[in-house]
C-alpha positions, 0 to 999 in steps of 0.5 A: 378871222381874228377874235378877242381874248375871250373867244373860245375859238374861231370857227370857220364854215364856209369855203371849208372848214377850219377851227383855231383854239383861243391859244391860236392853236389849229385843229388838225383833220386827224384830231377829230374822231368821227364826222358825227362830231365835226357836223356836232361843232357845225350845228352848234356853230350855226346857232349863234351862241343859241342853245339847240335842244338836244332832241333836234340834234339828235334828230339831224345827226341820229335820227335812225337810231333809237332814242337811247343810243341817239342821246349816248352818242351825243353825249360822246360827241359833245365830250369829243367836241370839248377835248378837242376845242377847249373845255369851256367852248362846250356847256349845257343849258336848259334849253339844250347844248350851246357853243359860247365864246366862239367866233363864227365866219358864217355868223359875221357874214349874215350880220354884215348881210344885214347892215348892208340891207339896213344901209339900203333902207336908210339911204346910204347907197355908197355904204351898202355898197361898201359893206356889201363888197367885203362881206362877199370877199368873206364869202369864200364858198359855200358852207358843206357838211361831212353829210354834206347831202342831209336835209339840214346841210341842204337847208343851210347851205341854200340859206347862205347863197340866197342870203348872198344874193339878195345882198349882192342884188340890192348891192348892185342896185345901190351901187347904180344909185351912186354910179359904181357902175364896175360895182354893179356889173360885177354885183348883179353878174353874180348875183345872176349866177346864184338866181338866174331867173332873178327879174330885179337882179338881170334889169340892174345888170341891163342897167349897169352895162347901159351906163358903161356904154355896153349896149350890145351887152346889156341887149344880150342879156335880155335875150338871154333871160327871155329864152330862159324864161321861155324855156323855164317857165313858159313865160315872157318877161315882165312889162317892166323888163321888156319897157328898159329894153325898149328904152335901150333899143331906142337909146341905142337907135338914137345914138346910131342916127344921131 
């Protein structure tokens, strides 16, 4: 990640994580004193330069300790935060603690995740494709926490992997609009390991094997949704799904008598 002078640090959450000091200075592991104050940074980070009331942090990362040792350990864990980063990076607002200056992966993900959406919605199909496909190559794993099985870490960690696959689902249809069709398959492929029962998303990856001349496949892989759903959720698919397959059974047969 790079970042302007004014940038406190760099922050990154996904895939790991990492933080550089606006002197291009790394973080090392054995700087940081307890786990507390490492998750501390991530909350903080995940805010967007929003302040966080002090009782919600407290309540994520102390919750079983009594308010006043909840409030002591958040003042030794923000002061722990700011001789490790930076003094600056760190200040008190009257809504609560707030991270300013910071450049976050996470954050510069959703926003990309939301100019590919917009692009969708505006008619620009080769553009929402475009961004769609860096804003996954910044996707370099899904975010954790040292309490990486907390209520909170859980929560961001499933908003992040559904905000990446609704990009990559509506990135896969745009780039059939446009006949990217290696685009598609490979969007809506992954857009189908992150929701497997995604309906819109195994329609747009039947699709995209169709336009490639990949009819066995695309027929596979409606098979193997329908078992799912059987198996799932005791249901068939939906009139719309089952009508593409019978396009691509005829299709296929015409071809074949053809």
């Amino acid at each position: 990640m790079s970042g302007a002078s004014n940038e406190v640090a760099q922050i990154r959450l996904l895939g790991g994580f990492e933080v550089v000091r606006a002197d291009g200075s790394r973080v090392e592991a054995t700087e940081w004193s307890t786990r507390k104050t490492k998750d501390l940074l991530r909350l903080l980070a995940l805010s967007a330069g929003r302040p966080v009331r002090s009782t919600h942090l407290i309540e994520k990362l102390w919750g079983t300790a009594t308010p006043e040792r909840g409030r002591g350990s958040l003042r030794t864990a923000a002061s722990q935060i700011r001789r490790t980063v930076g003094a600056g990076c760190l200040v008190r607002h009257p809504e609560g603690l707030m991270l300013v200056g910071a450049r976050v992966d996470v954050i510069d993900f959703l926003a990309q995740v939301r100019d590919a959406h917009q692009a969708s919605r505006e008619d620009r199909p080769d553009e929402a494709v475009t961004i769609a496909a860096w804003a996954d190559s910044s996707y370099t794993g899904d975010f954790h926490a040292s309490d990486d099985e907390s209520p909170w870490a859980r929560g961001e960690r499933h908003r992040l992997q559904a905000a990446r696959q609704g990009m990559l689902a509506e990135g896969a249809r745009c780039a059939l609009l446009v006949d990217r069709h290696r685009d598609a398959l490979e969007f809506a492929t992954l857009a189908v390991g992150l929701d497997p029962l995604s309906e819109g998303a195994h329609r747009t990856l039947m699709r995209a094997h169709v336009e490639l001349g990949e009819i066995a496949s695309a027929l596979r892989v409606f098979e193997g949704y329908r078992a799912l759903l059987a198996e799932e959720l005791g249901a068939d698919p939906s009139a719309q799904t089952q009508e593409l397959h019978l396009r691509i059974l005829r299709g296929s047969a015409d071809h074949l008598t053809g």
